[in-house]
Structure formats: C-alpha cells, structure tokens
C-alpha positions in Angstrom: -43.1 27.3 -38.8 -42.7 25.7 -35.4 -42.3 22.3 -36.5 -39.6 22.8 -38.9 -37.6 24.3 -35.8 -38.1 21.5 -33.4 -37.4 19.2 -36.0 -34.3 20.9 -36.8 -33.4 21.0 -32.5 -34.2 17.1 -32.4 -31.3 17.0 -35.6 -28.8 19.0 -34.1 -29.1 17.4 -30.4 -29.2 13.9 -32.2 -26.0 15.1 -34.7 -24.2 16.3 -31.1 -25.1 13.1 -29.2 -23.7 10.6 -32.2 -20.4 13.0 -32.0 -20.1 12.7 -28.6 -20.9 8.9 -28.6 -18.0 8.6 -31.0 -15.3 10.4 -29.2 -16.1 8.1 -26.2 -15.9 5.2 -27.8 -12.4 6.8 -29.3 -11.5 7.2 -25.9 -12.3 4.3 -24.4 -10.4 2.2 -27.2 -7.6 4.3 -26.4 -7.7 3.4 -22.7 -8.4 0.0 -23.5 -5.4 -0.2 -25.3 -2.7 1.5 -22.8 -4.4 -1.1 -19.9 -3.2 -4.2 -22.3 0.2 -2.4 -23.0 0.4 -1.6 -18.9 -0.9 -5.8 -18.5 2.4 -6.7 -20.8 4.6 -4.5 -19.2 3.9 -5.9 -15.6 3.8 -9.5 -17.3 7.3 -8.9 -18.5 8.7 -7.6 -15.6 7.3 -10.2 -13.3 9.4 -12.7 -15.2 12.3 -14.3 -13.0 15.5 -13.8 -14.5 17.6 -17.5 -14.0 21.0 -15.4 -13.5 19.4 -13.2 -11.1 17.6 -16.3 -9.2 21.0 -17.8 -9.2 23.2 -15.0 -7.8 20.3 -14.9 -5.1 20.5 -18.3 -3.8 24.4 -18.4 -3.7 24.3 -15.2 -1.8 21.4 -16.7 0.6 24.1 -19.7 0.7 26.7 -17.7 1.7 24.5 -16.1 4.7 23.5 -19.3 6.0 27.3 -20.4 5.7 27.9 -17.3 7.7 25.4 -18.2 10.5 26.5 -21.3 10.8 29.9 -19.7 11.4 29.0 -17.7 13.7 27.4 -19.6 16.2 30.3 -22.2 15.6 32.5 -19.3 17.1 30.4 -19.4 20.3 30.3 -23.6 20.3 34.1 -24.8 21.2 35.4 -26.3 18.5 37.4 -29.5 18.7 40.6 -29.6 17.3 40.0 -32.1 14.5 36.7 -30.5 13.5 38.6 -27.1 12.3 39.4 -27.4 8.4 42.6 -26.8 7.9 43.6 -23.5 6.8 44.5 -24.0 3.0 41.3 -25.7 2.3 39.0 -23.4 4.5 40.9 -20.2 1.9 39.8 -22.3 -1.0 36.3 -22.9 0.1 36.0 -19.1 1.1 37.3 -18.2 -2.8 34.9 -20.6 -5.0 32.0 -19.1 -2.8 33.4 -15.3 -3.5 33.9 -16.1 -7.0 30.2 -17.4 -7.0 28.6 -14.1 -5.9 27.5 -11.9 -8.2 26.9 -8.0 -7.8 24.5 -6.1 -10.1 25.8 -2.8 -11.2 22.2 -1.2 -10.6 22.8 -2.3 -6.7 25.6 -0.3 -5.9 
C-alpha cells in the first residue's frame, strides 16, 4: 500500500505545482499589461503641445526683450535711438497680447 501513497503525493505536488505555475503566469500577463499601459501613458505625455511650445518661446522672447532693456538702461542712450513713445506702447501691447497664461499655472 506504500506505492499507491507516494504515487498519490507525486499527483497532488504535481496538481499544486501546475496551479501555481498558472497563477504566475496570470500574474505576470497582468503586470505585463499595466507596464505597456504605464509605456503609453508616459509616451502621451511626453508629446509637445504646439500651443504650449509657442506661448513658451514668446515668453522666452519677451525675457530676452527685457534683458536687452535692461542693460540698455545702464548704456546711455542717444537721443535718436529711443523709440518714440506711441510706437514703443504698441510694441509692448502686441507682445502682452502674445503671452499666454495656463490656468493650471496660477
């Protein structure tokens, strides 16, 4: 009666090995298939968004433009260099109009 009972142990550990192989191979499609949703994800987000791009370089513009204004103020400026006042508001208004906040920055 011993050999029945070993056979029936070599079964049962087989039976529990093949379950076990199954529920990691459940789990590992399962993890296999969050990393390719976590891949698209960071794929989508890492997309450049042209409006965003945009509203970055006129705001980059518009720093330099102040740079360049400020170490005018410490250079003396000769008379006919200075813009006259009218077209130096309207220069200052199209670059305001061209900056663009982001309601998620404020």
């Amino acid at each position: 009666m011993a050999a029945p009972s070993v056979s029936f142990r070599i079964s049962r550990s087989a039976e529990d090995l093949a379950e076990t192989i199954h529920a990691l191979s459940q789990r590992l499609v399962q993890l296999e298939q969050r990393l390719v949703a976590m891949e698209l994800q960071l794929a989508s987000s890492a997309q450049d968004d042209p409006a965003e791009l945009e509203s970055l370089s006129n705001v980059e513009r518009l720093l330099q433009d102040c740079r360049l204004l400020l170490t005018a103020e410490s250079v003396p400026l000769k008379p006919d260099s200075v813009l006259p006042r009218p077209q130096l508001q309207q220069q200052l208004d199209r670059d305001t109009e061209q900056v663009q906040v982001f309601p998620d920055a404020a």
